[in-house]
C-alpha positions, 0 to 999 in steps of 0.5 A: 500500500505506501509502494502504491501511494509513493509510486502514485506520489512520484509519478503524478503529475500533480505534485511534480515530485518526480524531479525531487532525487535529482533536487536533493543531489543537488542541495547535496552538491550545494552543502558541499560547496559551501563547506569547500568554500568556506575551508582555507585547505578545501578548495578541491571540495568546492570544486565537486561541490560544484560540480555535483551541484551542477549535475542535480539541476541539470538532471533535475531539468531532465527528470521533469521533461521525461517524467512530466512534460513528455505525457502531457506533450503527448496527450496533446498531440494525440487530441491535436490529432498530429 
């Protein structure tokens, strides 16, 4: 039953909760830049902070298109009959 709800939670179109993994890596990557940024010896640390970061949003924008956009794109097309 709460496999079905969370199934039901993630890929709902009403919450657009599908994208939140790709979000939490990127608050990850942001925490950790912050750390790196903040230490006088860790700057290779901000560097993969930032990269990790990078990579969540863009993952993030990527999830939301496949895991969204993409059906209703699709449902639009089938009624536009294109």
């Amino acid at each position: 039953m709460i496999r079905t709800l969370i199934n039901a939670i993630v890929r709902g179109e009403e919450g657009h909760a599908g994208p939140v993994p790709a979000m939490v890596v990127a608050a990850a990557g942001a925490v950790v830049l912050g750390i790196g940024a903040a230490g006088d010896d860790l700057g290779w640390l901000a560097i993969v902070g930032g990269i990790v970061l990078a990579v969540g949003i863009m993952a993030s924008f990527l999830m939301n298109h496949v895991m969204v956009e993409y059906d209703i794109y699709a449902r639009l097309e089938t009624l536009e009959k294109k």
